[in-house]
C-alpha positions as CSV (number, residue, x, y, z in Angstrom):
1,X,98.1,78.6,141.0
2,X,94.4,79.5,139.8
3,X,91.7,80.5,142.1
4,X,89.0,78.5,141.1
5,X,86.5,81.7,141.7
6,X,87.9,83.4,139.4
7,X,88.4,81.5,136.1
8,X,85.2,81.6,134.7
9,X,85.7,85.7,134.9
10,X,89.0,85.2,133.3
11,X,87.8,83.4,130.5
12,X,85.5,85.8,129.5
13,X,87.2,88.6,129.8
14,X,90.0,86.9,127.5
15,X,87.4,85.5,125.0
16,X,85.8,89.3,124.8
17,X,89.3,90.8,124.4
18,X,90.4,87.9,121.4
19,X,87.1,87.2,119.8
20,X,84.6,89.4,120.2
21,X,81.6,90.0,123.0
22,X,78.9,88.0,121.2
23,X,81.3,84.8,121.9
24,X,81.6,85.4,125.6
25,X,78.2,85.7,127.0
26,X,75.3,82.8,126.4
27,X,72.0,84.0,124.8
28,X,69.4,84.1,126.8
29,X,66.9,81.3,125.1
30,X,63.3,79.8,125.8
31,X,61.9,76.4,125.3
32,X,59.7,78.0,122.5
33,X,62.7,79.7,121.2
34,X,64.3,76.4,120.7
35,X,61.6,74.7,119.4
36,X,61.3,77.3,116.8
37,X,64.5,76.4,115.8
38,X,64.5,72.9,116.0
39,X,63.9,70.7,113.1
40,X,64.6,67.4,112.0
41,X,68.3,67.7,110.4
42,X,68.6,70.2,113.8
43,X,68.2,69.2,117.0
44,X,68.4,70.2,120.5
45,X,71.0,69.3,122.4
46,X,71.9,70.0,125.9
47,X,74.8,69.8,127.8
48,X,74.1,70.8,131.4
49,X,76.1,71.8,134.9
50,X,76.0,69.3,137.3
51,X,72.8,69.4,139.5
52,X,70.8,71.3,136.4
53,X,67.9,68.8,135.2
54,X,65.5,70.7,132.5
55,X,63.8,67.4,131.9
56,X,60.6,68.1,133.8
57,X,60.3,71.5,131.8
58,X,61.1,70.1,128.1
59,X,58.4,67.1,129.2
60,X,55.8,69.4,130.3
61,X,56.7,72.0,127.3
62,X,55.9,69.0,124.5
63,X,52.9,68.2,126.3
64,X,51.4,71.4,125.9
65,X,52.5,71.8,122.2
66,X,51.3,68.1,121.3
67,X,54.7,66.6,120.4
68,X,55.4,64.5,123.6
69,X,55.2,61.6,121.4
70,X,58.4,63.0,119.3
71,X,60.1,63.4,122.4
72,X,63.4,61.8,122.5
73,X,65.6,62.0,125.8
74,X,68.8,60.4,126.6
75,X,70.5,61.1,130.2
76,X,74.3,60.2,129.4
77,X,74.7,59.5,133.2
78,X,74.6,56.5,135.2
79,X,76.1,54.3,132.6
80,X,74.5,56.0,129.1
81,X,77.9,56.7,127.9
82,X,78.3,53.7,125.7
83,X,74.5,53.9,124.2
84,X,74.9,57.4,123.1
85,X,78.6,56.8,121.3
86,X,76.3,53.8,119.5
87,X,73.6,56.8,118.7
88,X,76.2,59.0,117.2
């Protein structure tokens, strides 16, 4: 049996080991950071741990750069699941 505290560690350390560091740790990124990247054949897309909710953050980031009309959100909880498999 696994002790749940210690599988995420696991993980990594076996992802460093097989394929490399730069596969095992997230990069640190910025709203702006994103946005730089973003464009309209690339999109952002996040997948988030339970109880994480970024959505006050992106709404207040694309107010201040004047693209809160482009904005485009879809929470794939509380019953979303079967709009967003008709998005795709």
């Amino acid at each position: 049996m696994f002790k749940p505290e210690k599988i995420m560690f696991a993980i990594t350390k076996y992802l460093e080991a097989e394929i490399g560091k730069e596969y095992a740790v997230s990069p640190i990124s910025t709203l702006q950071g994103l946005f730089s990247a973003a464009d309209c054949s690339t999109p952002i897309i996040f997948v988030l741990s339970q109880g994480v909710d970024p959505t006050n953050q992106l709404i207040q980031f694309a107010e201040r750069k004047g693209v809160y009309d482009k904005l485009h959100y879809k929470s794939l909880g509380q019953g979303q699941e079967a709009i967003a498999e008709n998005m795709i």
